[in-house]
TORPA-4810 file (N, C-alpha, C, O; in nm, 3 decimals):
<nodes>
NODE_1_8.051_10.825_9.759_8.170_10.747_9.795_8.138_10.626_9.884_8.228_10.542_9.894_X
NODE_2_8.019_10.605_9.950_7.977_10.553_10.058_8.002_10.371_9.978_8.057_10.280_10.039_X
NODE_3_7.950_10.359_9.846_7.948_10.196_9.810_8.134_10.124_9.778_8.191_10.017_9.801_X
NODE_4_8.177_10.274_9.706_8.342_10.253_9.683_8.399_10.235_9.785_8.486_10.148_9.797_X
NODE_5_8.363_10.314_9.878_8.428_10.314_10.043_8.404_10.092_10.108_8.481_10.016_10.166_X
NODE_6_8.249_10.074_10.052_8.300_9.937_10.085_8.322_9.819_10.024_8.300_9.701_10.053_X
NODE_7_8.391_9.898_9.899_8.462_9.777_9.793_8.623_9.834_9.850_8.708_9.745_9.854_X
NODE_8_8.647_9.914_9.874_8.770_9.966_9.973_8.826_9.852_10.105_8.934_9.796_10.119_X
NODE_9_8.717_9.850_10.178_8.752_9.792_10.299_8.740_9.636_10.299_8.791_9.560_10.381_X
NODE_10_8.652_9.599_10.174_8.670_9.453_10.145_8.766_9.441_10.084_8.830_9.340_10.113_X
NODE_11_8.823_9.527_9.976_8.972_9.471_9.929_9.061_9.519_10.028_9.171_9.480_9.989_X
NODE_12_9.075_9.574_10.121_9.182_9.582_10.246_9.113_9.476_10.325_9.163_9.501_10.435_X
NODE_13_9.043_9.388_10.343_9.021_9.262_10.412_9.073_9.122_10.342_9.084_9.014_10.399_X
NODE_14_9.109_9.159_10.172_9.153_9.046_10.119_9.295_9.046_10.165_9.348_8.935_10.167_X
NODE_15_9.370_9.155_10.205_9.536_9.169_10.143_9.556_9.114_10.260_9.472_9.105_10.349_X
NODE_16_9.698_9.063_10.265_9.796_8.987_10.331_9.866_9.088_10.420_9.969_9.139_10.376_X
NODE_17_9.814_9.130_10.564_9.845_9.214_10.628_9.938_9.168_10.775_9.951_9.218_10.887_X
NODE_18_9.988_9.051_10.711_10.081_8.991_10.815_10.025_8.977_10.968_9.912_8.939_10.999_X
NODE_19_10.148_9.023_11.070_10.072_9.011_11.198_10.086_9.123_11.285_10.083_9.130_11.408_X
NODE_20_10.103_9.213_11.195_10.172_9.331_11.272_10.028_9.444_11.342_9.956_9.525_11.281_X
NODE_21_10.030_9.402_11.494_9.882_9.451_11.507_9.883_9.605_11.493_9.774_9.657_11.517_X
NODE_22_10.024_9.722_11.446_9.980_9.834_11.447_9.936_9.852_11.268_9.916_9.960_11.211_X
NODE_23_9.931_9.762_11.227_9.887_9.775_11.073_9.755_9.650_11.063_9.781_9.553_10.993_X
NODE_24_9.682_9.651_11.099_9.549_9.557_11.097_9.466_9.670_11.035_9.503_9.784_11.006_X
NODE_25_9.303_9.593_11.018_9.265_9.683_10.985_9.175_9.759_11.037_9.088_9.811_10.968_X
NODE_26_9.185_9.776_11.173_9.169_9.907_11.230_9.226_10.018_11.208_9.171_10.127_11.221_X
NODE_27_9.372_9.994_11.165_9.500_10.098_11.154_9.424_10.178_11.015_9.422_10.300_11.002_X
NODE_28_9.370_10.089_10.928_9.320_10.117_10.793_9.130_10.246_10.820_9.088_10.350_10.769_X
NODE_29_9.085_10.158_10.914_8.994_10.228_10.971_9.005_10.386_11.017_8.927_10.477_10.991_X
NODE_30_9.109_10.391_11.083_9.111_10.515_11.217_9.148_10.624_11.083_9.086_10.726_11.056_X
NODE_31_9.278_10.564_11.005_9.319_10.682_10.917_9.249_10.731_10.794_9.281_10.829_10.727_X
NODE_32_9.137_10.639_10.771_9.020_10.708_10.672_8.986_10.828_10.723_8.998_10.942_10.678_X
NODE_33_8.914_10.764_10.883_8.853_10.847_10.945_8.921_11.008_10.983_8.875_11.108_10.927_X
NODE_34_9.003_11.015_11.057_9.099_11.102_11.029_9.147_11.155_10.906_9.216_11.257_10.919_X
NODE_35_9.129_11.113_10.788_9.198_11.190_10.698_9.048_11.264_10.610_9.063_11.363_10.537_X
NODE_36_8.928_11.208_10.628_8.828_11.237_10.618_8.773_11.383_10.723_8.681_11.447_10.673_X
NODE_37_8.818_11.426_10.841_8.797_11.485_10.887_8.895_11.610_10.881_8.870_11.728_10.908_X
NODE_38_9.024_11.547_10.836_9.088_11.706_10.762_9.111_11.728_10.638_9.205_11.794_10.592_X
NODE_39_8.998_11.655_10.558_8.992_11.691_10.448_8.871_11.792_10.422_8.885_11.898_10.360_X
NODE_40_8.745_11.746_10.481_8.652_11.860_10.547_8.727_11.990_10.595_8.683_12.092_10.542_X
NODE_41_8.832_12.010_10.686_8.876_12.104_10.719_8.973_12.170_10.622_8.982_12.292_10.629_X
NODE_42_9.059_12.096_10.519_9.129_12.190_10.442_9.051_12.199_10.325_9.079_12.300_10.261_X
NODE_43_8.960_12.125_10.272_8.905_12.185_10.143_8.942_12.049_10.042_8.920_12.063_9.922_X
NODE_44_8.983_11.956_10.078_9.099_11.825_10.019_8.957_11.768_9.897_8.841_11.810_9.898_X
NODE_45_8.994_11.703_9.837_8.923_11.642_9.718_8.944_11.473_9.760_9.039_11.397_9.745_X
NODE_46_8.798_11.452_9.822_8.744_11.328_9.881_8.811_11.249_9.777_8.929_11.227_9.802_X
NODE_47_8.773_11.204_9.679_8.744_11.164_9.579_8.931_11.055_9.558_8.944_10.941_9.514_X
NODE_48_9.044_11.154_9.611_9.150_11.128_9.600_9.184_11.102_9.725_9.208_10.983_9.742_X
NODE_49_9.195_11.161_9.806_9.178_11.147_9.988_9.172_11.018_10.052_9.262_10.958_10.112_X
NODE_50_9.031_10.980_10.027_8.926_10.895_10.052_8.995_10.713_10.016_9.015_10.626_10.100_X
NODE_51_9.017_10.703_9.859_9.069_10.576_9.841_9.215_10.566_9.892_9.271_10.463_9.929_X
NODE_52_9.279_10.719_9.886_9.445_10.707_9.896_9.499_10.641_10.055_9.597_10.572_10.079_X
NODE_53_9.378_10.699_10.160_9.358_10.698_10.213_9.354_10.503_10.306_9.413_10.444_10.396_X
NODE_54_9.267_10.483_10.225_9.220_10.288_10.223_9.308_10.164_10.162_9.298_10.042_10.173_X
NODE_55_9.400_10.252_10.091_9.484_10.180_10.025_9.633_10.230_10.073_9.736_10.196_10.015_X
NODE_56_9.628_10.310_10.176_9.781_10.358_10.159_9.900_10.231_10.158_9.997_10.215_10.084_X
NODE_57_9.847_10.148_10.275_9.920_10.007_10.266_9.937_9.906_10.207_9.984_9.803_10.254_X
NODE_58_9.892_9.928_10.072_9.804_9.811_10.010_9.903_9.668_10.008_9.856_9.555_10.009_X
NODE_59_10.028_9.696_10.006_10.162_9.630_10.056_10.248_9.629_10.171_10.334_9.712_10.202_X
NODE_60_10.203_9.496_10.246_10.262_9.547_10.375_10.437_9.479_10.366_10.471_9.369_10.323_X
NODE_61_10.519_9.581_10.418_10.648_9.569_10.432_10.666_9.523_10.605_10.643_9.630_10.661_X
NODE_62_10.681_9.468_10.663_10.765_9.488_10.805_10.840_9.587_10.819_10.918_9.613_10.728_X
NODE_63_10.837_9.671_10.942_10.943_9.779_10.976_11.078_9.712_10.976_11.160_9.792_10.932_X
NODE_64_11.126_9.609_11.004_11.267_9.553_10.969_11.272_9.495_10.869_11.354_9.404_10.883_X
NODE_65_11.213_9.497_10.730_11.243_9.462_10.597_11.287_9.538_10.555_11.225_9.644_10.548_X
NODE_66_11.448_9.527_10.492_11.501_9.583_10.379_11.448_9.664_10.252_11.492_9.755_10.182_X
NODE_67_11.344_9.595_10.256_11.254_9.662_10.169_11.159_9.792_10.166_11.110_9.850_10.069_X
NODE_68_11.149_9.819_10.306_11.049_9.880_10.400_11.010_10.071_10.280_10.904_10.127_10.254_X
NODE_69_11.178_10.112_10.236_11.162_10.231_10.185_11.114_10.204_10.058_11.151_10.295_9.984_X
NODE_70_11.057_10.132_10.006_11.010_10.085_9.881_10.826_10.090_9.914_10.739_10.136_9.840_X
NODE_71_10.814_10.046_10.011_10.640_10.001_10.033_10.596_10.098_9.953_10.571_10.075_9.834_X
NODE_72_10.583_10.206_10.001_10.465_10.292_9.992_10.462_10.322_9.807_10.364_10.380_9.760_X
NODE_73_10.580_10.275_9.711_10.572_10.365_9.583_10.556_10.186_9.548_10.567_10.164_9.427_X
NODE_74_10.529_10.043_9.645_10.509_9.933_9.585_10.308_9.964_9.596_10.228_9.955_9.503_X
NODE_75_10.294_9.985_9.678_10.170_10.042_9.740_10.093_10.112_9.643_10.011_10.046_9.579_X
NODE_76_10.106_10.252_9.618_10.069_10.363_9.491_10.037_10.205_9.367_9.928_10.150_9.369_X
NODE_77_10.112_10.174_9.305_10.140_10.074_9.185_10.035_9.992_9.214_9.937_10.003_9.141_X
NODE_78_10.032_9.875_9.345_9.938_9.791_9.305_9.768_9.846_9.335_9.662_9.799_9.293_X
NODE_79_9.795_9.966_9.428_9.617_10.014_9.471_9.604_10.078_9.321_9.494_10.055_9.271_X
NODE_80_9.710_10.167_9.224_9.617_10.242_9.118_9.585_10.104_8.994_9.495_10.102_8.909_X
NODE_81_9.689_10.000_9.021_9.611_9.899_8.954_9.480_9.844_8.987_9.389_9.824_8.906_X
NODE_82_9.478_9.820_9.117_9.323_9.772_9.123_9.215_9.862_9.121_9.100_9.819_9.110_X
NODE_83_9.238_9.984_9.131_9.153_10.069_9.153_9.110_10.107_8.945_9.000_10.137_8.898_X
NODE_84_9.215_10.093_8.886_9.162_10.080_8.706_9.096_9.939_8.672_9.024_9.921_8.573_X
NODE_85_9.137_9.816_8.792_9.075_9.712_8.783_8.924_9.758_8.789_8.860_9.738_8.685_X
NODE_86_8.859_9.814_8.891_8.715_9.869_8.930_8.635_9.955_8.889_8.513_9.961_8.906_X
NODE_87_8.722_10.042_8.818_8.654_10.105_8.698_8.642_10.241_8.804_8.527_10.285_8.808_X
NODE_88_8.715_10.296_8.870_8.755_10.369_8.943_8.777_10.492_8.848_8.831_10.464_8.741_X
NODE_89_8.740_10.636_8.871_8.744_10.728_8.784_8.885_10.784_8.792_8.941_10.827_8.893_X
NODE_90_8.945_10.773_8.633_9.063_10.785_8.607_9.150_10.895_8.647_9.269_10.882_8.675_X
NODE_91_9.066_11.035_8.650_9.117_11.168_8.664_9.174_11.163_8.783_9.272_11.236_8.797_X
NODE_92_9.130_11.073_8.904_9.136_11.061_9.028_9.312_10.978_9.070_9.381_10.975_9.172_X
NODE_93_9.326_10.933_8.958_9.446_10.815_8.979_9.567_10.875_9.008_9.621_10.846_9.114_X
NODE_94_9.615_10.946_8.938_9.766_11.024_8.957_9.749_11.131_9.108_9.832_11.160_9.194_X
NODE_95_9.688_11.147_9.100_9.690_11.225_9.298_9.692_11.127_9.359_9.776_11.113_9.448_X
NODE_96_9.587_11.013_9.327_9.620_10.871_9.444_9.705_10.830_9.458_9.736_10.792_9.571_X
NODE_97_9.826_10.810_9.307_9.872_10.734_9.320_10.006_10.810_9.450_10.065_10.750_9.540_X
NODE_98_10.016_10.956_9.409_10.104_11.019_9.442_10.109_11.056_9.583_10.205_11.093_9.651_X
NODE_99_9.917_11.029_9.629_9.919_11.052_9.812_9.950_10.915_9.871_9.967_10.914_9.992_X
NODE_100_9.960_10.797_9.806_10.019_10.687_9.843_10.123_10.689_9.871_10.169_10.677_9.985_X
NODE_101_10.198_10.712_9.739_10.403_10.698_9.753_10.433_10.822_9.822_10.553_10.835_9.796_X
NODE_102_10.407_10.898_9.878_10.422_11.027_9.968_10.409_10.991_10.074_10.492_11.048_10.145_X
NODE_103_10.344_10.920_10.133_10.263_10.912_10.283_10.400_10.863_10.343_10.460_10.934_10.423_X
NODE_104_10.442_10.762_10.311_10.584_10.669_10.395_10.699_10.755_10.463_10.755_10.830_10.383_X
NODE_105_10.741_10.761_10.575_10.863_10.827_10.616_10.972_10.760_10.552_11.083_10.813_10.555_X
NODE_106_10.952_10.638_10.487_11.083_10.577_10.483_11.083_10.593_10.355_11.161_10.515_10.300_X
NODE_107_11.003_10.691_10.253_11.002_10.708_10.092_11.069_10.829_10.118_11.170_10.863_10.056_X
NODE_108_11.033_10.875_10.179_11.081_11.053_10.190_11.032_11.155_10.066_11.077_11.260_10.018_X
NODE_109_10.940_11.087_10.044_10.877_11.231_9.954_10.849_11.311_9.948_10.759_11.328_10.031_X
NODE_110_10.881_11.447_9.860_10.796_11.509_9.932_10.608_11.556_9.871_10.594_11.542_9.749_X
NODE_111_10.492_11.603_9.943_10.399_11.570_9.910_10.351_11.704_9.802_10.383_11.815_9.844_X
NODE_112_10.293_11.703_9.695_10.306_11.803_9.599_10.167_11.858_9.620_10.146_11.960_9.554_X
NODE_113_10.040_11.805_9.715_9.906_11.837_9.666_9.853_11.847_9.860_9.904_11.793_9.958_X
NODE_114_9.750_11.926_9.852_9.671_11.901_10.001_9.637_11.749_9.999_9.663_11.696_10.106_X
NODE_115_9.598_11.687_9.927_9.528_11.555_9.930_9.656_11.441_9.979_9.626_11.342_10.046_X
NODE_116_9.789_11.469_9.940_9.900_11.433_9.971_9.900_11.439_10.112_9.910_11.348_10.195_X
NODE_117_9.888_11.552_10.124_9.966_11.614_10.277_9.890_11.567_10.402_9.943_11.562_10.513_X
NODE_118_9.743_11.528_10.375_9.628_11.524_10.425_9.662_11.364_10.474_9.709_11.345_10.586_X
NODE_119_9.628_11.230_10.364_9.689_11.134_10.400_9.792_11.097_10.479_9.779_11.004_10.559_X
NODE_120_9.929_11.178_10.466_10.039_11.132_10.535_10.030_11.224_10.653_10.114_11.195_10.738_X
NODE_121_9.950_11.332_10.686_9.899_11.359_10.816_9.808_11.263_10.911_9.827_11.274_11.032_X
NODE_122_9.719_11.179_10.870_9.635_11.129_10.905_9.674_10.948_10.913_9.595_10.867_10.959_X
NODE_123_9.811_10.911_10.857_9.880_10.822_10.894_9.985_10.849_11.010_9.993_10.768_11.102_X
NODE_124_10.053_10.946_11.007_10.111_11.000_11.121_10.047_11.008_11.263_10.070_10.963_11.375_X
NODE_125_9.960_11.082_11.206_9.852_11.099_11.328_9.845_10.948_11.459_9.860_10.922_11.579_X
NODE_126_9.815_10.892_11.334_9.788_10.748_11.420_9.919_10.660_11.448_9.915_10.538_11.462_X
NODE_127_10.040_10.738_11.456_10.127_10.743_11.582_10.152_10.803_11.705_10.251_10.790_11.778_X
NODE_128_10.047_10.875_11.720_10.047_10.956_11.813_9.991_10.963_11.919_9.902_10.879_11.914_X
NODE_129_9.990_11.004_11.995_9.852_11.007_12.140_9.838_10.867_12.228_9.936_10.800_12.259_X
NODE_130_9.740_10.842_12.252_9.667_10.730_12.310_9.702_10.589_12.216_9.774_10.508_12.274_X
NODE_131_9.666_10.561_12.103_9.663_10.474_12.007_9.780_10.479_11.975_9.830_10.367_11.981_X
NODE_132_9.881_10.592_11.928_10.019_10.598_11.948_10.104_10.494_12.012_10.184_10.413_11.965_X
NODE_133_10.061_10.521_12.141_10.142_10.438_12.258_10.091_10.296_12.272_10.164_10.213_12.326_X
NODE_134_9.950_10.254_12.217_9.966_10.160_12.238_10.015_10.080_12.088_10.053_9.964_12.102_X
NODE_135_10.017_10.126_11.972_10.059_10.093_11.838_10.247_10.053_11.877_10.303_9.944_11.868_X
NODE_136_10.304_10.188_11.921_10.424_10.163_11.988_10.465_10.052_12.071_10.579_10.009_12.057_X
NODE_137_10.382_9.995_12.161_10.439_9.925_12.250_10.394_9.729_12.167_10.445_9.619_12.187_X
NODE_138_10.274_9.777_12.072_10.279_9.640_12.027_10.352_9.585_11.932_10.351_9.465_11.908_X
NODE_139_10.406_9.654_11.882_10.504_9.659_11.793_10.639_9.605_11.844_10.707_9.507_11.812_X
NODE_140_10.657_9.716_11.948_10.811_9.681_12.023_10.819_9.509_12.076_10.914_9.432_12.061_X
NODE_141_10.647_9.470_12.162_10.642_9.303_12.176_10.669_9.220_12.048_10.723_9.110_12.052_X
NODE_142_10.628_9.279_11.936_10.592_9.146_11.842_10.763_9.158_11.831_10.818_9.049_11.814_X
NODE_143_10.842_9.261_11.838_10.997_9.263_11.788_11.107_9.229_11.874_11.228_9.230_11.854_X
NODE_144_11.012_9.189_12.010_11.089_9.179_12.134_11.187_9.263_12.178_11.297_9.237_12.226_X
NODE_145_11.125_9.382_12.153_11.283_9.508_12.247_11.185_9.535_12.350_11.062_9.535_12.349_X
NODE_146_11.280_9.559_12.450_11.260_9.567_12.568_11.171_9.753_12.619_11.199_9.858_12.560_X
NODE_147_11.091_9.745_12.710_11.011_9.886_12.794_11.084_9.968_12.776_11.056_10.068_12.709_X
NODE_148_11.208_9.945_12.839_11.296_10.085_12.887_11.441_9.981_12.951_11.442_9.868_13.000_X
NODE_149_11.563_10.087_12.920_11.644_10.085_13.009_11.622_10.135_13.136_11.574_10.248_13.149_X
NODE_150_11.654_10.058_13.245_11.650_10.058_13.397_11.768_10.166_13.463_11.754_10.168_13.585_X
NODE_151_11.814_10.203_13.445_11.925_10.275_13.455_11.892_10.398_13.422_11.837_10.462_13.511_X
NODE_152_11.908_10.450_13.324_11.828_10.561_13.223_11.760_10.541_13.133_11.796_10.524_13.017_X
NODE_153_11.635_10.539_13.182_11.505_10.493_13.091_11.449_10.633_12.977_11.385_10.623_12.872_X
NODE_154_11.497_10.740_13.037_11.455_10.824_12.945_11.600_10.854_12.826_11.581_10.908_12.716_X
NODE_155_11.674_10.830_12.852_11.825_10.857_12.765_11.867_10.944_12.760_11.922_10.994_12.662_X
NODE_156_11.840_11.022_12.953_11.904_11.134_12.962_12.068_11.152_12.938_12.111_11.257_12.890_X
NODE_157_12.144_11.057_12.970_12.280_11.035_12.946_12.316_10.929_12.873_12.428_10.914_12.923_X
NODE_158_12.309_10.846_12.795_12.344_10.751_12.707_12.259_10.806_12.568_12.162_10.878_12.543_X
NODE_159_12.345_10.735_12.505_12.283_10.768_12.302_12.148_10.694_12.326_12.142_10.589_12.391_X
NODE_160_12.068_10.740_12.283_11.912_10.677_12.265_11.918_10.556_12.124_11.963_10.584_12.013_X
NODE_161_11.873_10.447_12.157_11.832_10.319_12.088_11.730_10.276_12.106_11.697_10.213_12.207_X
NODE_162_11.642_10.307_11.989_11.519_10.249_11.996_11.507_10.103_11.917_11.408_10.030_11.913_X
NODE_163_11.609_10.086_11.870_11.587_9.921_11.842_11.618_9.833_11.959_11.601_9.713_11.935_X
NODE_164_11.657_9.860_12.077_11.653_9.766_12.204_11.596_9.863_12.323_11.618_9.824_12.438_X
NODE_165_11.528_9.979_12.307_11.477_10.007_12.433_11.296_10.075_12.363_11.302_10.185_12.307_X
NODE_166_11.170_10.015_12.370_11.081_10.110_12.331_11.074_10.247_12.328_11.055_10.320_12.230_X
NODE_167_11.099_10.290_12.490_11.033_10.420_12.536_11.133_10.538_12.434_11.091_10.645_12.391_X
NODE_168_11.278_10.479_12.413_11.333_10.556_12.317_11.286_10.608_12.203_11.328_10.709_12.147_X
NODE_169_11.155_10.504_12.154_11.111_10.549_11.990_11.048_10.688_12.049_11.062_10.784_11.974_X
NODE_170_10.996_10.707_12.146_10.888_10.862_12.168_10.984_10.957_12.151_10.943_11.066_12.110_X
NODE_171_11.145_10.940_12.179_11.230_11.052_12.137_11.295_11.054_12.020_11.313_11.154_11.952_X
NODE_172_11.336_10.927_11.992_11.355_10.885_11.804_11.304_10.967_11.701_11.363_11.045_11.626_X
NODE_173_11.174_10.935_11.712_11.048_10.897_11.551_10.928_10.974_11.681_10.913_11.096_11.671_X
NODE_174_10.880_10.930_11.750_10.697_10.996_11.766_10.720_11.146_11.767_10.702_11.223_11.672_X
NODE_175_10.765_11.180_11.902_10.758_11.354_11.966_10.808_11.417_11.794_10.743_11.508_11.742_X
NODE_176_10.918_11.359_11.730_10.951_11.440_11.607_10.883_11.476_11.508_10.897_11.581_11.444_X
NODE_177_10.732_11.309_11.474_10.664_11.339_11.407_10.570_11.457_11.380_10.552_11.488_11.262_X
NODE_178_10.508_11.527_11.478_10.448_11.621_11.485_10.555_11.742_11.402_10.476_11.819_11.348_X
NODE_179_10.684_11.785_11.373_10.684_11.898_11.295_10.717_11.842_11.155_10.809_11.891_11.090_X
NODE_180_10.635_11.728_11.105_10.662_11.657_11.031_10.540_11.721_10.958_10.546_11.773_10.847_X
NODE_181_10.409_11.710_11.048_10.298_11.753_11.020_10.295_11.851_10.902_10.377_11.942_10.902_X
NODE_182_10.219_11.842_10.817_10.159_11.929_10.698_10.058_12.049_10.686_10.069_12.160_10.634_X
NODE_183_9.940_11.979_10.762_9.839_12.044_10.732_9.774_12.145_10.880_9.749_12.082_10.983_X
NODE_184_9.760_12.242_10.878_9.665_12.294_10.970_9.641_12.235_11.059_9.714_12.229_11.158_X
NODE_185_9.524_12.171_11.044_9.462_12.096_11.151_9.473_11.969_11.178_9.386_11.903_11.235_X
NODE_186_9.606_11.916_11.129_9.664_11.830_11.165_9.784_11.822_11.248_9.803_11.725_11.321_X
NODE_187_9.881_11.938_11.237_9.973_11.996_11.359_9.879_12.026_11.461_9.923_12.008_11.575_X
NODE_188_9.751_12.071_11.454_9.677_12.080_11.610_9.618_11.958_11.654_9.592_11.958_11.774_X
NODE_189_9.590_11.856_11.593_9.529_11.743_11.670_9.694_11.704_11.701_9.718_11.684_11.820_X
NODE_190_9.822_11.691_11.595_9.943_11.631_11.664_10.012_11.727_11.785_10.108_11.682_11.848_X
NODE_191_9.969_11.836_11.809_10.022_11.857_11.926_9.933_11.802_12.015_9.983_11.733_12.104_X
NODE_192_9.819_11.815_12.015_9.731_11.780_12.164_9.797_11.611_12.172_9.798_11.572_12.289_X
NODE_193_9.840_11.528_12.092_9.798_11.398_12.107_9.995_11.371_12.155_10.035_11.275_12.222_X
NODE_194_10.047_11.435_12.122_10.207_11.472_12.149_10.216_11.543_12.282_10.328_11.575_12.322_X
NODE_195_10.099_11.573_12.362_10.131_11.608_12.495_10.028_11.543_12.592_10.010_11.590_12.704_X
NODE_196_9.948_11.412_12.536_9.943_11.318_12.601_10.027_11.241_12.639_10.027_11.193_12.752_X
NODE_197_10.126_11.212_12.539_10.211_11.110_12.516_10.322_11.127_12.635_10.381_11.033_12.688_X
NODE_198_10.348_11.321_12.681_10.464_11.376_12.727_10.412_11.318_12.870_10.483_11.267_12.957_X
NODE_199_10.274_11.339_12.872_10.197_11.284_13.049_10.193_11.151_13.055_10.200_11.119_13.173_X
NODE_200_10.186_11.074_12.997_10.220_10.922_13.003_10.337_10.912_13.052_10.363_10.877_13.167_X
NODE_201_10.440_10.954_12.937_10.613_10.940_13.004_10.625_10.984_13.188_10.676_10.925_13.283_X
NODE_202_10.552_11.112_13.175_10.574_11.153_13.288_10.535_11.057_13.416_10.611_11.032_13.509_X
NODE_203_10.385_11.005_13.398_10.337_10.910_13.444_10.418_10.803_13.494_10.430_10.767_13.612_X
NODE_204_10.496_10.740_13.350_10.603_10.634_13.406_10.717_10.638_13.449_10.794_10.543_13.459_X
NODE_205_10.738_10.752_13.478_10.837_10.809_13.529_10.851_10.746_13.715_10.924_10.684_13.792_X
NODE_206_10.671_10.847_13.699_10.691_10.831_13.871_10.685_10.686_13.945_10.720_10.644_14.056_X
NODE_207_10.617_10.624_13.819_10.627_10.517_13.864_10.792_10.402_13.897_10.837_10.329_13.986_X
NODE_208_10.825_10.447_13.768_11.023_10.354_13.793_11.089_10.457_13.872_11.210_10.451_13.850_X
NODE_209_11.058_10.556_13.960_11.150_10.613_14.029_11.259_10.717_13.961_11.358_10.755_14.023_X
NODE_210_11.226_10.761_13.811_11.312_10.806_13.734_11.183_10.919_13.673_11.114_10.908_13.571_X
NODE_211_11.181_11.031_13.779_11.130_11.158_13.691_11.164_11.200_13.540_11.280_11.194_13.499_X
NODE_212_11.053_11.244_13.456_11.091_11.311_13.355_11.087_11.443_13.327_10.987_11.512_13.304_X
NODE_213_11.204_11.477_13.330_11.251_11.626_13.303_11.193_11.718_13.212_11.239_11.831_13.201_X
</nodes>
């Protein structure tokens, strides 16, 4: 896989990946890597894993495009085209195409194969933890919503909005992602990396004068 792997990362260096720094291609990097390491652990078939994996984005949507619940099954379409462009082994295509259009929260699929489950663990993942928070907060700059409400920053008493307050998405979308989780050993790296996230909050807590409960 090692030469496909870098006709992979050169065609994720051609695509038009906008400016969104939690989708660069590091984002493309970390979740190989990760999905490579619980594919070793569940038994997953590299082979499907591996490209589904490098290509999950192959179309980038903006999180505020209308379009956004579409990516991932626009995604599947143009990676299993290029990937028959390359002479990519065919048997391999219909799991790819299917751990592609699966992976997206905003497709809502659900995933039919480990190799499925594995990918959209290992994209998840990398909302989480350390890289989590900072994917989170660059995101929230490029969209201009604001740290936190000053008042109630955690949304102990007001409806939580994470389209004008960041720290809201960790109660939104992150902390939830984890029972989202699929695989084995991917609910255990998302809890450890889901109770970093809880010591951070806590962290900024003490800092704005507003403990977290």
């Amino acid at each position: 896989m090692v030469d496909w792997e870098k006709q992979f990362e050169e065609k994720v260096l051609s695509l038009d990946l906008g400016n969104d720094p939690a989708h660069d291609l590091a984002h493309f990097r970390r979740v190989v890597t990760t999905a490579k390491t619980l594919a070793h652990e569940e038994g997953a078939i590299l082979e499907v894993v591996i490209p589904a994996a490098w290509l999950h984005d192959f179309i980038n949507v903006p999180k505020n495009d209308p379009r956004r619940a579409q990516a991932s099954r626009l995604s599947a379409e143009a990676a299993t085209d290029y990937l028959r462009s390359v002479g990519y082994p065919r048997e391999f295509l219909e799991g790819i195409y299917h751990a592609i259009e699966a992976h997206s929260f905003s497709a809502n699929i659900s995933t039919q194969s480990v190799e499925a489950a594995i990918v959209q663990d290992a994209d998840r993942l990398d909302g989480l933890g350390a890289i989590g928070i900072a994917r989170c907060f660059s995101v929230a700059g490029l969209l201009k919503r604001k740290i936190y409400d000053p008042v109630d920053p955690f949304g102990v008493s007001r409806q939580l909005n994470d389209l004008e307050y960041t720290v809201d998405h960790f109660f939104v979308k992150l902390f939830r992602t984890v029972d989202t989780l699929k695989t084995r050993s991917g609910k255990q790296e998302g809890i450890r990396r889901a109770e970093y996230m809880r010591e951070f909050l806590r962290t900024l807590g003490k800092e704005i004068g507003h403990e977290l409960q």
